[in-house]
C-alpha positions in Angstrom: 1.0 40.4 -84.8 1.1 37.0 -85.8 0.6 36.0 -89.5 -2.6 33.4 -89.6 -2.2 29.8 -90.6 -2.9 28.4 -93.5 -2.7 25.1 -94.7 -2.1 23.5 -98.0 -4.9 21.3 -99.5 -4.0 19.7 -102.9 -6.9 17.6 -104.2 -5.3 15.4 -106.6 -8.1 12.2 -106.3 -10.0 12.4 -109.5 -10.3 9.3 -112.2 -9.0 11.7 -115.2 -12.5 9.9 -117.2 -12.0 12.1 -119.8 -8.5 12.6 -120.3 -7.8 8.3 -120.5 -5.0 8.3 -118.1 -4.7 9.6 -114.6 -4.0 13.5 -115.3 -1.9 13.8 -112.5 0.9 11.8 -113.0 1.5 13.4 -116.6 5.1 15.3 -116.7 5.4 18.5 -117.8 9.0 19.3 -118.1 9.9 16.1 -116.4 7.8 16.3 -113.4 4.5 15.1 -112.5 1.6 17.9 -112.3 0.7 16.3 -109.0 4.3 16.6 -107.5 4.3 20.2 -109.5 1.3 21.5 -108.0 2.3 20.4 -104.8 5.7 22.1 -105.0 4.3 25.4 -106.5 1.8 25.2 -103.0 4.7 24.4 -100.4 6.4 27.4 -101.7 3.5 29.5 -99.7 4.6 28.1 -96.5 2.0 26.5 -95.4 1.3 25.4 -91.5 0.4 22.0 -92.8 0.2 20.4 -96.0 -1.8 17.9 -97.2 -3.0 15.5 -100.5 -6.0 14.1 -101.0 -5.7 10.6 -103.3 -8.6 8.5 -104.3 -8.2 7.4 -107.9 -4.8 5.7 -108.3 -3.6 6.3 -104.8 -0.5 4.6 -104.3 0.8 5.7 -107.8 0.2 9.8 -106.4 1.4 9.1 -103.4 4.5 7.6 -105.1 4.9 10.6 -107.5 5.1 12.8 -104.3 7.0 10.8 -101.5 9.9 13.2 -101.6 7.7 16.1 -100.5 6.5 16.9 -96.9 2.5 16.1 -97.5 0.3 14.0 -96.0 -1.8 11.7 -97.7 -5.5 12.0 -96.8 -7.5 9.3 -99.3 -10.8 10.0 -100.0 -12.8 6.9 -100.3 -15.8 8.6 -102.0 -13.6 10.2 -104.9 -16.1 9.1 -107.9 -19.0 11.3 -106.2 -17.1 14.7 -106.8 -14.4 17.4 -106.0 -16.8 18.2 -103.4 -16.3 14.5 -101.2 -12.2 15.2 -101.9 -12.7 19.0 -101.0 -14.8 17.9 -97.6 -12.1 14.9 -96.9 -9.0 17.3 -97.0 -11.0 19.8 -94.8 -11.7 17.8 -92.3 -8.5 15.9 -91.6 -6.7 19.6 -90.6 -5.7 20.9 -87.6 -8.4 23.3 -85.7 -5.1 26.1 -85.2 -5.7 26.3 -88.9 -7.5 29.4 -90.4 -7.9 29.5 -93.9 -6.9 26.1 -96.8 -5.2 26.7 -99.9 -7.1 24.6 -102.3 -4.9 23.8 -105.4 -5.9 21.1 -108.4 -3.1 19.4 -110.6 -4.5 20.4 -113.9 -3.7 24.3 -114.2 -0.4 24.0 -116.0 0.0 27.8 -116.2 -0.2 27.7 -112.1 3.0 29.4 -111.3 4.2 29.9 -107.2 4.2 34.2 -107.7 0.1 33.7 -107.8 -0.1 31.4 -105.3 1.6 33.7 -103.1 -0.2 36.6 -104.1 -3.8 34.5 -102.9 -2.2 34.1 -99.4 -1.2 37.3 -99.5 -4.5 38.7 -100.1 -6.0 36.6 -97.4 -3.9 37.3 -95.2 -4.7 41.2 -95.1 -8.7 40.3 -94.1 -8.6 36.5 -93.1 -12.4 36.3 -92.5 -12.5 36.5 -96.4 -11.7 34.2 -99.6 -9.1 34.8 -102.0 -9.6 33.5 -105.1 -8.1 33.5 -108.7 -10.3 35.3 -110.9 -10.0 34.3 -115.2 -12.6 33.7 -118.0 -15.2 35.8 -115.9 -15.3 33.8 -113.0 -14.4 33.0 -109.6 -12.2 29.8 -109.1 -9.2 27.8 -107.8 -7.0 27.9 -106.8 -8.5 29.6 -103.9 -7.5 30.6 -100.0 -10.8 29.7 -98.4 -11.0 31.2 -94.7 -12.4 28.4 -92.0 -15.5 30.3 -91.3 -16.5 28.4 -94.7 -15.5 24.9 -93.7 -19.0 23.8 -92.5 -20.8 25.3 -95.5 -18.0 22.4 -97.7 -17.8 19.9 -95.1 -21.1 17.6 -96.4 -19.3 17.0 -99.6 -21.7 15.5 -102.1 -21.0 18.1 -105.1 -18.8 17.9 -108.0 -17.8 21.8 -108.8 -16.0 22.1 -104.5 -15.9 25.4 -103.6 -16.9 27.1 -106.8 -20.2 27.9 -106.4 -19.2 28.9 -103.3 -17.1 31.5 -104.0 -19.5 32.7 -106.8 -22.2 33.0 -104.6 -20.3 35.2 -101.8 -18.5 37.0 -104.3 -18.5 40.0 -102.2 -16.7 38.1 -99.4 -14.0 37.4 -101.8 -10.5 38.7 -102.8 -10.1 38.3 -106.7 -6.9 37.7 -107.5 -6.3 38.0 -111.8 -4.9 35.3 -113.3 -6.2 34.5 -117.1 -4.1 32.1 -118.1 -5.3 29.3 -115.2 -8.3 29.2 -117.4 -6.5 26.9 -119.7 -7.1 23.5 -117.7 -6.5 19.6 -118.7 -9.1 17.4 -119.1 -8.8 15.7 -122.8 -5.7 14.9 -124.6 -6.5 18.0 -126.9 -6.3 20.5 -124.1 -2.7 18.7 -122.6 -1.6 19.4 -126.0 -2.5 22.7 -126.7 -1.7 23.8 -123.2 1.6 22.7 -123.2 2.9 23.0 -127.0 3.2 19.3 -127.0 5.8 19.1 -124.3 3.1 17.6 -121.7 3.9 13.2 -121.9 2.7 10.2 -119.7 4.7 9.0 -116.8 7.6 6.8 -117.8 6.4 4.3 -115.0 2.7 4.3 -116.9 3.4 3.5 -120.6 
């Protein structure tokens, strides 16, 4: 039987408000989290793969050139995760069945989860699989493409969480505790990252 497709769907298009400086192209251990997250999500296999950019586009699309994505940009970033969630969605292929949605801002994301998700979806592909931490339902997540039309309006800014949380029973938790450690003020890159987490050389 043939494995179903699945497509990764890295939404890396956010302004980073918070944080003061686009989140994404901070290096951990050298490397950008976008081109990070991105690498950790290829290593899945997907069918396709694709980045949505919005804020700072040409800079993310720099900080990944090397890798086999395509760039999607969102032109309606600064109304939610939701408009970047519906953008990716609707730019992918119809032989697709299920997107890999994966942020840039989990720096405990490691490639063993991701594969467990596709994993999980896989064995009932009409389902979600979802990572499961701090009592919750959340990304990254294997959404199947029988939820595409429920995400494609956009208009939200929490994408597919509420989502998952309110079809919970249609959902594969995957544990994963430490992704609930996320980046979104200069504190949290700190503490998440013992202080090894600095700007991009080509931003200071």
């Amino acid at each position: 039987m043939t494995a179903p497709r699945h497509a990764l769907l890295l939404l890396a298009a956010g302004g980073s408000r918070r944080l003061g400086q686009p989140k994404q192209l901070l290096r951990l251990d050298g490397e950008t989290l976008v081109h990070r997250a991105a690498r950790l999500g290829l290593a899945t296999a997907p069918a396709e793969a694709i980045v949505v950019c919005g804020a700072n586009a040409d800079a993310i699309r720099d900080a990944v050139a090397d890798l086999p994505l395509r760039k999607i940009l969102c032109s309606a970033w600064e109304n939610g995760l939701g408009e970047s969630l519906a953008a990716g969605l609707g730019a992918l292929s119809p032989t697709i069945d299920g997107a890999l949605v994966v942020l840039c801002d989990q720096p405990a994301l490691d490639a063993g989860h991701l594969l467990a998700l596709r994993d999980a979806w896989r064995g009932d592909p009409a389902r979600a699989a979802a990572s499961a931490y701090g009592g919750v339902l959340g990304v990254p997540a294997l959404l199947p493409r029988g939820w595409f039309a429920a995400l494609a309006g956009g208009g939200h800014d929490r994408g597919a969480r509420d989502l998952l949380r309110s079809h919970a029973g249609q959902v594969h938790a995957v544990p994963a505790p430490p992704l609930a450690d996320d980046i979104d003020t200069p504190a949290q890159a700190r503490a998440a990252t013992g202080g090894s987490l600095g700007p991009n050389p080509a931003q200071e």
